[in-house]
PDB file of N, CA, C and O in Angstrom:
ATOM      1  N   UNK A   1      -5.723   7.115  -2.391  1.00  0.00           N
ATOM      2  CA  UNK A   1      -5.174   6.780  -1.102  1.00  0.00           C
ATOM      3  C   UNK A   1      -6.128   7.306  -0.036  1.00  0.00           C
ATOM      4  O   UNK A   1      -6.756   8.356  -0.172  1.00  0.00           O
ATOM      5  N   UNK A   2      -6.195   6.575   0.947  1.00  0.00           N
ATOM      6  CA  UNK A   2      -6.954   6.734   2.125  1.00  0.00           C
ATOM      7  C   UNK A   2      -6.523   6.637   3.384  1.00  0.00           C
ATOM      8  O   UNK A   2      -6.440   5.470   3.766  1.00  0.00           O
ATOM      9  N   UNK A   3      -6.144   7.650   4.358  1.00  0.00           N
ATOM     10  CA  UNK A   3      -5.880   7.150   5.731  1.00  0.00           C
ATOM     11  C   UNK A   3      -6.888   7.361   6.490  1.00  0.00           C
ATOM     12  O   UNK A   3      -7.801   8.181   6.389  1.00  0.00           O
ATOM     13  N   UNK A   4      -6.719   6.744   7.093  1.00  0.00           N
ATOM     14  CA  UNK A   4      -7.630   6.494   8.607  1.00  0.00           C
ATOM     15  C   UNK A   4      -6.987   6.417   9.742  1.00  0.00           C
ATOM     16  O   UNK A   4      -6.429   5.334   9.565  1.00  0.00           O
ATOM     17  N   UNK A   5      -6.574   6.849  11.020  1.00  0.00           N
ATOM     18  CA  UNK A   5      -5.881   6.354  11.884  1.00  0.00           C
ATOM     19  C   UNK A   5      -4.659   6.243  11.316  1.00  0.00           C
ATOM     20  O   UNK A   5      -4.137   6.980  10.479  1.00  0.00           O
ATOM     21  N   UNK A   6      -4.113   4.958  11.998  1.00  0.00           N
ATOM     22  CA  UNK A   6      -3.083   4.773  11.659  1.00  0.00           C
ATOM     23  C   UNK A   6      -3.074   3.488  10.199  1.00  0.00           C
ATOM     24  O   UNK A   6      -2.108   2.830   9.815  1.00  0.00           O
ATOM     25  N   UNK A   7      -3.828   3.484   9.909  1.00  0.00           N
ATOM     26  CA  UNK A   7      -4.172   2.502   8.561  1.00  0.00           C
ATOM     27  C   UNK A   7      -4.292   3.460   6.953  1.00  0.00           C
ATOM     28  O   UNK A   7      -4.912   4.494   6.703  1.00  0.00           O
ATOM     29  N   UNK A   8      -3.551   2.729   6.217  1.00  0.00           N
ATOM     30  CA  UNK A   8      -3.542   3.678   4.881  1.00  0.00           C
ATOM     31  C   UNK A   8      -3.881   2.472   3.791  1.00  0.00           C
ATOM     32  O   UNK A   8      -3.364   1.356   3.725  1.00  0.00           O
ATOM     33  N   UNK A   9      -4.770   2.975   3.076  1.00  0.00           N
ATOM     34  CA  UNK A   9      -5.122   2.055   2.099  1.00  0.00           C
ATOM     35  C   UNK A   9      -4.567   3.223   0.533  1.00  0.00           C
ATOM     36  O   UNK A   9      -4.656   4.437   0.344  1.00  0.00           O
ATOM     37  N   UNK A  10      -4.038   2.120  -0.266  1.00  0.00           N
ATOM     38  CA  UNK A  10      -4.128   2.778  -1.384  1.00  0.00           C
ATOM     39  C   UNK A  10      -4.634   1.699  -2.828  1.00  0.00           C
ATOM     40  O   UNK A  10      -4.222   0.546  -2.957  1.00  0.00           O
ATOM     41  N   UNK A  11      -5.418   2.262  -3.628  1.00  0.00           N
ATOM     42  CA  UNK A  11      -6.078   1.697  -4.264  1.00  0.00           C
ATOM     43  C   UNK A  11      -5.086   1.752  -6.008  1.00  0.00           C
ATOM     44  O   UNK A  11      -4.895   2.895  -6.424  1.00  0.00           O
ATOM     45  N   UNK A  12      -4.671   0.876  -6.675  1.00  0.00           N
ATOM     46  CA  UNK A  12      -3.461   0.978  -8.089  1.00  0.00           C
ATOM     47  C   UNK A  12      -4.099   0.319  -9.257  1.00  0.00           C
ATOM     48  O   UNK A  12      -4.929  -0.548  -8.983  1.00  0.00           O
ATOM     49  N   UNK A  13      -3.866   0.569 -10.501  1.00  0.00           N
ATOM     50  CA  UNK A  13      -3.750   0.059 -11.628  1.00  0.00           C
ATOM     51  C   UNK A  13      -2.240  -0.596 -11.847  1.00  0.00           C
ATOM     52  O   UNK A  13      -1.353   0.207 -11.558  1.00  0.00           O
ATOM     53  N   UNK A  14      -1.794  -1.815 -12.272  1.00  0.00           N
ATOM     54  CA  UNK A  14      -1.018  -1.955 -12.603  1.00  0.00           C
ATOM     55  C   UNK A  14      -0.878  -3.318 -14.316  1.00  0.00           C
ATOM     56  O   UNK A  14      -1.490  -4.342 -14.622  1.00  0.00           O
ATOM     57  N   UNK A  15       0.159  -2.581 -14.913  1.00  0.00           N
ATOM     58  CA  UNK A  15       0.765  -2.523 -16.230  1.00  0.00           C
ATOM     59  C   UNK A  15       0.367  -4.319 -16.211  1.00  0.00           C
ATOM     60  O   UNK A  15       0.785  -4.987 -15.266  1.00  0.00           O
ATOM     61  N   UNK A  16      -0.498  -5.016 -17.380  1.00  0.00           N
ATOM     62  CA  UNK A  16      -0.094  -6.538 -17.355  1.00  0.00           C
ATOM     63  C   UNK A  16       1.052  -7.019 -17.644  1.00  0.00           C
ATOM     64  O   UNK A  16       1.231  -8.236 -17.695  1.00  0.00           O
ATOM     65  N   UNK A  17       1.871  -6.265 -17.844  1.00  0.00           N
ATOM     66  CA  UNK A  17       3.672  -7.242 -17.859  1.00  0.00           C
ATOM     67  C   UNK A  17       4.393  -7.084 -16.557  1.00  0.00           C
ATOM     68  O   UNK A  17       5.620  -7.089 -16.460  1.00  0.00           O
ATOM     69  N   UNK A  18       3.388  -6.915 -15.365  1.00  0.00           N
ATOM     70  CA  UNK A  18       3.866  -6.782 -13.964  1.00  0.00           C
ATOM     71  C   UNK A  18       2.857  -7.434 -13.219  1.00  0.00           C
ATOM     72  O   UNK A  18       1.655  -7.180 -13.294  1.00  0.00           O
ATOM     73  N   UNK A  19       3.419  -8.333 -12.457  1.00  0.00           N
ATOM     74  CA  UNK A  19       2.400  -9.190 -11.415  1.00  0.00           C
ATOM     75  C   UNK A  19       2.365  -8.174 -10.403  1.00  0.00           C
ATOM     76  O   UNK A  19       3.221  -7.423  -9.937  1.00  0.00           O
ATOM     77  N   UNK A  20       0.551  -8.440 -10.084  1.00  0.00           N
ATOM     78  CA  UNK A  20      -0.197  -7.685  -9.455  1.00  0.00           C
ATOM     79  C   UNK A  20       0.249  -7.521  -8.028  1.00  0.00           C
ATOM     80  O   UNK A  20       0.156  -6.453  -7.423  1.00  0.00           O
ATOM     81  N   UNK A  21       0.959  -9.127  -7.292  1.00  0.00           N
ATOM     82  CA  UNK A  21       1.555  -9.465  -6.064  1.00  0.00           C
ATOM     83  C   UNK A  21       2.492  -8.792  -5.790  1.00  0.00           C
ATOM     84  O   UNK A  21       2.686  -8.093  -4.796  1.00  0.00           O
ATOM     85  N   UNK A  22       3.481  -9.089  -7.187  1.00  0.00           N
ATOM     86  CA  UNK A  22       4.919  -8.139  -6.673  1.00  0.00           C
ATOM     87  C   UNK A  22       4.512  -6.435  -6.272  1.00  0.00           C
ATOM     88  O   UNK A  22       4.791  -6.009  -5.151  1.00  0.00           O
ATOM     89  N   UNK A  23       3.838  -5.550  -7.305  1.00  0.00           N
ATOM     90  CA  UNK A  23       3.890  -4.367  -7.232  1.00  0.00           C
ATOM     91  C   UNK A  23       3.046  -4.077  -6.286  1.00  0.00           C
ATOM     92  O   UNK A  23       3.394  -3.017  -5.766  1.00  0.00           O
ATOM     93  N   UNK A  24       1.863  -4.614  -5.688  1.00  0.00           N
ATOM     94  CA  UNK A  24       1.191  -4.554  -4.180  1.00  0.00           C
ATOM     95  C   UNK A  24       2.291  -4.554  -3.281  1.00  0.00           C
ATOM     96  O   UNK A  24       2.570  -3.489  -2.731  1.00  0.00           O
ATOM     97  N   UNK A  25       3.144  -5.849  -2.974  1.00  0.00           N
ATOM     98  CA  UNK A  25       3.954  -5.838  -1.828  1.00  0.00           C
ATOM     99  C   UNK A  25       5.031  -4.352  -1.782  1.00  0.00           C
ATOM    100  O   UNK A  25       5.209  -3.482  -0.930  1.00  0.00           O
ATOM    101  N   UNK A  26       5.582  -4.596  -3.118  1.00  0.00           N
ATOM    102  CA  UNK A  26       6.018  -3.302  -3.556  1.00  0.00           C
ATOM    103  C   UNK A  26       5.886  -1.440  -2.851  1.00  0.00           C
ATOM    104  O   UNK A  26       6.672  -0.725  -2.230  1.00  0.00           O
ATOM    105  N   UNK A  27       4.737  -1.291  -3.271  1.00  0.00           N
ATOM    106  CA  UNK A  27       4.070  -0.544  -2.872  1.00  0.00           C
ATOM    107  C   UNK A  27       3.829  -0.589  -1.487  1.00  0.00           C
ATOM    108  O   UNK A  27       4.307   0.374  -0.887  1.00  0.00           O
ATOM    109  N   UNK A  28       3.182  -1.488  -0.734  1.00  0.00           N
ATOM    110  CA  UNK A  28       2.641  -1.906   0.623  1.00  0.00           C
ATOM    111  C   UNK A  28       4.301  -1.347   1.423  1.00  0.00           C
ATOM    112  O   UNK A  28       4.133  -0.387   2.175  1.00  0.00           O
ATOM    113  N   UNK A  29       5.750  -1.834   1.322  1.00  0.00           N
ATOM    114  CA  UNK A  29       6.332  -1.943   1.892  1.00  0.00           C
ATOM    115  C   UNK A  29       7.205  -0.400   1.260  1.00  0.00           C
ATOM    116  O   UNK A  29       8.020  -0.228   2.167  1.00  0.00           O
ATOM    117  N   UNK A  30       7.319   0.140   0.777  1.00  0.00           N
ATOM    118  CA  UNK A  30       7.763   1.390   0.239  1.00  0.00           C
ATOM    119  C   UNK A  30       6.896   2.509   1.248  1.00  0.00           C
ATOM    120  O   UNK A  30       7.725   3.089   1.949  1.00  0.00           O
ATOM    121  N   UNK A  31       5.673   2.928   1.500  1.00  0.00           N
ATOM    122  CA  UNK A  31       5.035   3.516   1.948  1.00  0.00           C
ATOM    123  C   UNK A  31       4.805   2.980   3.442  1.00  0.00           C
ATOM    124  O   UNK A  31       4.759   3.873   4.289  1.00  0.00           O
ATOM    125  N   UNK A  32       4.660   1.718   3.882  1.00  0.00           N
ATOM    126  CA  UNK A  32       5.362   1.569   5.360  1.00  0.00           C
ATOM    127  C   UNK A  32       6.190   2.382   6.068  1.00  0.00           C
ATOM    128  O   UNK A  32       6.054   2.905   7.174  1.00  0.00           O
ATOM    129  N   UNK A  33       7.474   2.424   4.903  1.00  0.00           N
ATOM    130  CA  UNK A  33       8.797   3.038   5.599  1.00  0.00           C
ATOM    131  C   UNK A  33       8.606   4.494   5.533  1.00  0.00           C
ATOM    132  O   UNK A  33       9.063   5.140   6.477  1.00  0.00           O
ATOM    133  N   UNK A  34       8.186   4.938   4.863  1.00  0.00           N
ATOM    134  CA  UNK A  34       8.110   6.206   3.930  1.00  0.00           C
ATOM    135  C   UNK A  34       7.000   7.506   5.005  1.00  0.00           C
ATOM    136  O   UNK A  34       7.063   8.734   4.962  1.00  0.00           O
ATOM    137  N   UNK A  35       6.027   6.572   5.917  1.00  0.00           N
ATOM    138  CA  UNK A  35       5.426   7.553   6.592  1.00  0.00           C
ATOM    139  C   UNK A  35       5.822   7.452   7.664  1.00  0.00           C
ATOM    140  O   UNK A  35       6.833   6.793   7.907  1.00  0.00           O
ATOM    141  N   UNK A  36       5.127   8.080   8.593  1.00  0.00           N
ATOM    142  CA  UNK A  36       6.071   9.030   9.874  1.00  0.00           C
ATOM    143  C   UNK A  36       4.292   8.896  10.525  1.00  0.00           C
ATOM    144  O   UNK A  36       4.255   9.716  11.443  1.00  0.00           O
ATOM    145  N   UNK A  37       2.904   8.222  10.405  1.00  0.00           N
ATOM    146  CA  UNK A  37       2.103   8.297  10.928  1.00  0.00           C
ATOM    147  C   UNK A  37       2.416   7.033  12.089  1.00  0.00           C
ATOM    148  O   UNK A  37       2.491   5.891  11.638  1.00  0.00           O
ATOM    149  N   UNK A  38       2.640   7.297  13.946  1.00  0.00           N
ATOM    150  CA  UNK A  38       2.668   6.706  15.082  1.00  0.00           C
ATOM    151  C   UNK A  38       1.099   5.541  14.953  1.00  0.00           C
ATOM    152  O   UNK A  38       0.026   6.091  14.706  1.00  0.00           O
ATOM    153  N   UNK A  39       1.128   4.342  15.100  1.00  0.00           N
ATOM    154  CA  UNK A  39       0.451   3.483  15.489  1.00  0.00           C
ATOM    155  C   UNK A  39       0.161   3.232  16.947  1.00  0.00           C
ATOM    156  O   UNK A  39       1.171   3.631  17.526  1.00  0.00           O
ATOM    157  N   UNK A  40      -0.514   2.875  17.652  1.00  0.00           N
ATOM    158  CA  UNK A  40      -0.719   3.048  19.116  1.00  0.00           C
ATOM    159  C   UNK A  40       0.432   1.684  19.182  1.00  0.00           C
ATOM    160  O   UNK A  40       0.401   0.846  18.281  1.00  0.00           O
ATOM    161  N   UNK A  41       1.531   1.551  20.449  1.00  0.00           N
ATOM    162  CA  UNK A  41       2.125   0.942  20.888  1.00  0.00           C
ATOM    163  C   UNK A  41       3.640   1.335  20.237  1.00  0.00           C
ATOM    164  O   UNK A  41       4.703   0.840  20.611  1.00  0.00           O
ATOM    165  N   UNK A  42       3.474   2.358  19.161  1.00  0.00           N
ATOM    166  CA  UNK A  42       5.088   2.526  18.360  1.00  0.00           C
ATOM    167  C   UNK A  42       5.158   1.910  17.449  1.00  0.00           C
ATOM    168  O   UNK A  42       6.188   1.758  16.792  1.00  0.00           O
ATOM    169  N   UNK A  43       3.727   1.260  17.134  1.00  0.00           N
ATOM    170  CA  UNK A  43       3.967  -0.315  15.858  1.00  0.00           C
ATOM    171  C   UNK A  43       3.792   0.692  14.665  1.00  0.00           C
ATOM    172  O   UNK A  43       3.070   1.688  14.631  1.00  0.00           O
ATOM    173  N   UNK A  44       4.738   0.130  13.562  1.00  0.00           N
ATOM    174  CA  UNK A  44       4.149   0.634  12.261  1.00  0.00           C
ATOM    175  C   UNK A  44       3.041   0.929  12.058  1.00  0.00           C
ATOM    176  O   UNK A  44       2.140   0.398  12.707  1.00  0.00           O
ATOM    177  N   UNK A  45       2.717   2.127  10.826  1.00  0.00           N
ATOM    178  CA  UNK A  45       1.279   2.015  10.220  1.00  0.00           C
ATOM    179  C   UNK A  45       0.535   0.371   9.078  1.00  0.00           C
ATOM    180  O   UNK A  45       1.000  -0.193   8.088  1.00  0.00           O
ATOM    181  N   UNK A  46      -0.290   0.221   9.602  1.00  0.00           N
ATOM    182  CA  UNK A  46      -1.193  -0.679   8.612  1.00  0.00           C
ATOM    183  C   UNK A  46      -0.924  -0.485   7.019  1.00  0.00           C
ATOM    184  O   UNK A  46      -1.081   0.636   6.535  1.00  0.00           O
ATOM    185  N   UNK A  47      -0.581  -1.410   6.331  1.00  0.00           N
ATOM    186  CA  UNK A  47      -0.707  -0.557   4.816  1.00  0.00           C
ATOM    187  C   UNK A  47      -1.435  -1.438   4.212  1.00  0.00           C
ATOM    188  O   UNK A  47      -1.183  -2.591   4.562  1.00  0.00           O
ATOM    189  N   UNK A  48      -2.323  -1.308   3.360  1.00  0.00           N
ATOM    190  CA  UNK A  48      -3.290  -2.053   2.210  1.00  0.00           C
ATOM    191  C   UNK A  48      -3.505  -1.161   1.011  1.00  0.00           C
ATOM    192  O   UNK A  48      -3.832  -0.063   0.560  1.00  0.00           O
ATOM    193  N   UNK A  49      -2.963  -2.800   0.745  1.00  0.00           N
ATOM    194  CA  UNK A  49      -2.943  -2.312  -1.114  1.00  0.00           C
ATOM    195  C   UNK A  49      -3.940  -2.926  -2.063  1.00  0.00           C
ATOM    196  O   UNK A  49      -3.997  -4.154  -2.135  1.00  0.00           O
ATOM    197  N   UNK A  50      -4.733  -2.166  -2.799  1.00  0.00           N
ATOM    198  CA  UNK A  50      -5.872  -2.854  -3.673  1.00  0.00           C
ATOM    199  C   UNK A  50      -5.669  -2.701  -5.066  1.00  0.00           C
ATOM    200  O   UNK A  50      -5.534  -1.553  -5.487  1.00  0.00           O
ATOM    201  N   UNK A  51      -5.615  -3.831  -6.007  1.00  0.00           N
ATOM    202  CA  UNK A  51      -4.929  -3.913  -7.097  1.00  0.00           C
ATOM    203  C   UNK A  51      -6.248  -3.758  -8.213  1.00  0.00           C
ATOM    204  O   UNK A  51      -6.738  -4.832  -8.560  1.00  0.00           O
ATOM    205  N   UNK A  52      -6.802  -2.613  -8.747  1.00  0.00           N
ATOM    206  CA  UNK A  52      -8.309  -2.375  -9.309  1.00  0.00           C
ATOM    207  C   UNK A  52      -8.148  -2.811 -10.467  1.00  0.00           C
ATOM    208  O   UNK A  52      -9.166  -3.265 -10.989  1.00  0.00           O
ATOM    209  N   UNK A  53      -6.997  -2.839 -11.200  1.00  0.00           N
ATOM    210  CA  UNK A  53      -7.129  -3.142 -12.506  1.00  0.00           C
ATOM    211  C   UNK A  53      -5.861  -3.753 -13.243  1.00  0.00           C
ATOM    212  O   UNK A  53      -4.814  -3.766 -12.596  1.00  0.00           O
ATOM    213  N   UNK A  54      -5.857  -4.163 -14.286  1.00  0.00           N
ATOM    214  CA  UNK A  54      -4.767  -5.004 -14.886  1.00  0.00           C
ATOM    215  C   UNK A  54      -4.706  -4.434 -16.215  1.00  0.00           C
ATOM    216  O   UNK A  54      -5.010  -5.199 -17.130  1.00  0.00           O
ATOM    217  N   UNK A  55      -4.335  -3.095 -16.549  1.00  0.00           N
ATOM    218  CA  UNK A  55      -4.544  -2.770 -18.033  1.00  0.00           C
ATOM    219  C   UNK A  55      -2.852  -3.325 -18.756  1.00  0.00           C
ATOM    220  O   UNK A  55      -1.695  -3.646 -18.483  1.00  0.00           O
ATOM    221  N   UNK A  56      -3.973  -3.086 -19.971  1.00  0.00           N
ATOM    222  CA  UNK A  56      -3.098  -4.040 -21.070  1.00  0.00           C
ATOM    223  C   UNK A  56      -1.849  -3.491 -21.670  1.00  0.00           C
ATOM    224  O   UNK A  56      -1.200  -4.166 -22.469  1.00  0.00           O
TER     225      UNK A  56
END
């Protein structure tokens, strides 16, 4: 995981009997709610999710 500002990237492996989409959004929207880092204007933080691998 990486923040910057108000932008957080986190980088996942996820299980191949789980689509890569669902558990990104997953993730992306769990950790949205979950931090308490102010965006300029009151807007949520940025979240990006990078899906590195697909193990078996």
């Amino acid at each position: 995981m990486r923040i910057e500002g108000a932008h957080i990237r986190i980088e996942l492996a996820v299980a191949a009997d789980h689509r890569a989409v669902d558990v990104a959004r997953a993730v992306r929207t769990a950790v949205a709610h979950a931090v308490s880092i102010p965006a300029p204007g009151d807007q949520p933080p940025t979240v990006a999710v990078l899906v590195t691998a697909v193990d078996p």
